[in-house]
C-alpha positions as CSV (number, residue, x, y, z in Angstrom):
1,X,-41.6,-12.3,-4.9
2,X,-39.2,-14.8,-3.8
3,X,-37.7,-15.4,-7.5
4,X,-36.8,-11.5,-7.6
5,X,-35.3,-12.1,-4.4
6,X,-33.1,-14.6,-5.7
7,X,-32.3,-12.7,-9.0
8,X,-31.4,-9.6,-7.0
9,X,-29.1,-11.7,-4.6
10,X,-27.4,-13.5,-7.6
11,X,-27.0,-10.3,-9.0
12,X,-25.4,-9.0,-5.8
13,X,-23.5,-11.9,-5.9
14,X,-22.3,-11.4,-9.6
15,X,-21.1,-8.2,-8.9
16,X,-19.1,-9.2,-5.7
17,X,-17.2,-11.5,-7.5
18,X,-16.1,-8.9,-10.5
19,X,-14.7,-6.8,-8.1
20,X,-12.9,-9.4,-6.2
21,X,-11.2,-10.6,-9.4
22,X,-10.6,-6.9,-10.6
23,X,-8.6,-6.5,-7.2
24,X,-6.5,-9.7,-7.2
25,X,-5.5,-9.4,-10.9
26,X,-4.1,-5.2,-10.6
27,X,-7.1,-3.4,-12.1
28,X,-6.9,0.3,-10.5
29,X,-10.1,2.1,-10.3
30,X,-8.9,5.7,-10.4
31,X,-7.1,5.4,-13.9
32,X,-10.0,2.4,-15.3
33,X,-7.4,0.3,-16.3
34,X,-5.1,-2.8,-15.4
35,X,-1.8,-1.9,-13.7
36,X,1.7,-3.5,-14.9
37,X,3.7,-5.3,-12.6
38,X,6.4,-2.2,-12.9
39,X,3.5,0.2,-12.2
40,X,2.6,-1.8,-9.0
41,X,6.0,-1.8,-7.8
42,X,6.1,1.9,-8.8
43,X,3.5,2.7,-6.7
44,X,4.0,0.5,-3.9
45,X,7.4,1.9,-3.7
46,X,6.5,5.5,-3.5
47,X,4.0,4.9,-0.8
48,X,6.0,3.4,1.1
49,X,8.5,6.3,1.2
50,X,6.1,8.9,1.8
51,X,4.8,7.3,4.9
52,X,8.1,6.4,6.7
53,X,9.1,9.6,8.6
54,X,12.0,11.3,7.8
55,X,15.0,9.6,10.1
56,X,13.5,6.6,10.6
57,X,16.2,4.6,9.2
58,X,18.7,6.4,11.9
59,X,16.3,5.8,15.0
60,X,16.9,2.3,13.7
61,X,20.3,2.4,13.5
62,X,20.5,3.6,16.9
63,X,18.4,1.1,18.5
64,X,19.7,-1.7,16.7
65,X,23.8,-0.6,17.5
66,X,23.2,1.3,20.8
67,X,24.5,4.9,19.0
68,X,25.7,7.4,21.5
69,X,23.6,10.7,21.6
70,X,26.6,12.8,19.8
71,X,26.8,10.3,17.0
72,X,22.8,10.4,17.0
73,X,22.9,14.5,16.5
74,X,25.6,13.8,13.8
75,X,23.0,11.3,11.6
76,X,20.0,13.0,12.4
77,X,21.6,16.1,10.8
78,X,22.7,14.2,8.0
79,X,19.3,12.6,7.4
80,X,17.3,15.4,6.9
């Protein structure tokens, strides 16, 4: 009983491991395969501008220059 134990955690602790190293070297799991550098970039690129709100860089703006609230209107309007 205890040897199966010990094969079984082993086992457990096999498979950890390949999955660690398939994370830290690009493999994606959706398309089975190993992503390019270009593809990572690709993709981290177009996540990142689907999840920033439209505007965001204006809101910025303002806070960082102290924009009126007529120059505001003006970039939101232009923004979006």
């Amino acid at each position: 009983m205890r040897r199966a134990a010990v094969i079984v955690f082993a086992g457990l602790c096999l498979m950890f491991a390949i999955i660690e190293y398939w994370n830290f070297t690009g493999f994606c799991y959706t398309q089975a395969r190993w992503l390019s550098d270009a593809d990572l970039i690709r993709h981290a690129i177009q996540y990142n501008l689907q999840k920033q709100p439209k505007g965001a860089w204006c809101y910025r703006l303002r806070l960082r220059r102290g924009v009126s609230r007529a120059k505001w209107q003006l970039l939101r309007n232009f923004s979006t």
